[in-house]
C-alpha positions in Angstrom: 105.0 32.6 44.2 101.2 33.8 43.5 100.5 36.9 43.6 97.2 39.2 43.6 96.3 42.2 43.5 93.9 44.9 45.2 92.0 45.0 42.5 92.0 41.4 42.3 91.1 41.2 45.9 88.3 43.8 46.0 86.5 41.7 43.0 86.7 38.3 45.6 85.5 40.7 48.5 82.6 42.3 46.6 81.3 38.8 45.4 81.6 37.5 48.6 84.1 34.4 47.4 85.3 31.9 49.8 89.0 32.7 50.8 91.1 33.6 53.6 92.6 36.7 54.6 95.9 36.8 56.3 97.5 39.8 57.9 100.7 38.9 58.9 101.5 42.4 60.3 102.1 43.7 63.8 98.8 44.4 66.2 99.5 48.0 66.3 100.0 47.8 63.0 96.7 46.0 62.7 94.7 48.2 65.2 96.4 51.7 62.8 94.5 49.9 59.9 93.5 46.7 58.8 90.9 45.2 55.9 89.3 42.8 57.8 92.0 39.8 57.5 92.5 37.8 60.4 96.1 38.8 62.3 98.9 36.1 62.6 101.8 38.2 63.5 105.0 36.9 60.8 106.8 36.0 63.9 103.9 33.6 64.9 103.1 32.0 61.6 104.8 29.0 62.6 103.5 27.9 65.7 99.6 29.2 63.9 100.4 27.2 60.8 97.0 25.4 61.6 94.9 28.4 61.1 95.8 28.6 57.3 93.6 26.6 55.2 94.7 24.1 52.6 91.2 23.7 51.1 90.7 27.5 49.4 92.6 30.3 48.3 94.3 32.0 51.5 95.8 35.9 50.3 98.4 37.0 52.8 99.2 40.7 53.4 101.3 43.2 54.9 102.2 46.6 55.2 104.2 46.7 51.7 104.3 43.0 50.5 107.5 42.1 51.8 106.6 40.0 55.0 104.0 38.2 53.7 105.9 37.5 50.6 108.7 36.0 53.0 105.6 34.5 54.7 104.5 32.6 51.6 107.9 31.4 50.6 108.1 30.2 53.9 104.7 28.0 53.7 105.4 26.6 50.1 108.5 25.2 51.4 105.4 23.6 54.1 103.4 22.0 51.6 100.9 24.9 51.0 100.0 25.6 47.3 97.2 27.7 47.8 98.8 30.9 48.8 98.7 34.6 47.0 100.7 37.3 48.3 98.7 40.6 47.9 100.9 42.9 45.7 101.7 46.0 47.5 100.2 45.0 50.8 98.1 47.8 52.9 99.8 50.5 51.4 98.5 49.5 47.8 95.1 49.3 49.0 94.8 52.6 50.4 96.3 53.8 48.0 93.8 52.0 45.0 91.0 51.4 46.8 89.9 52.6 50.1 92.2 56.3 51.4 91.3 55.6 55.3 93.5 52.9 55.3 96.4 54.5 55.0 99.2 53.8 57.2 102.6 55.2 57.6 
């Protein structure tokens, strides 16, 4: 599995790169704090599988990086090659990069 981190991440964000951002989290999760990914609740990755694209890098994210490390393991086994689980999820971010994303 690839991974990236928020370091990693911020440098795509601040040059504006072409990639997707997944946030496989919960919406309350997602509503407590979120960095702008678009929300495919883990338990509706499946049945969304669509929505990932298969044409540029696609970073998926969670609270910690467990779920959307599950989540990436899951789409390899898809097809999908393209995939980078964010090291540390939301947790890591506000924790490296932006404080008011903290979550519990």
């Amino acid at each position: 599995m690839k991974t990236i981190s928020v370091e990693e991440l911020k440098a795509l964000m601040d040059a504006q790169s072409d990639f997707q951002l997944i946030d496989v989290r919960e919406e309350y999760e997602y509503e407590e704090a979120n960095i702008g990914g678009e929300l495919i609740p883990m338990g509706h990755v499946m049945e969304h599988i669509d929505k990932f694209a298969k044409d540029k890098q696609v970073i998926v994210h969670c609270r910690s990086g467990k779920r959307s490390a599950n989540v990436v393991l899951l789409l390899e086994k898809q097809g999908f090659d393209n995939l980078y689980n964010l090291e540390g999820g939301i947790k890591a971010w506000a924790a490296e990069i932006d404080p008011s994303k903290d979550v519990m």
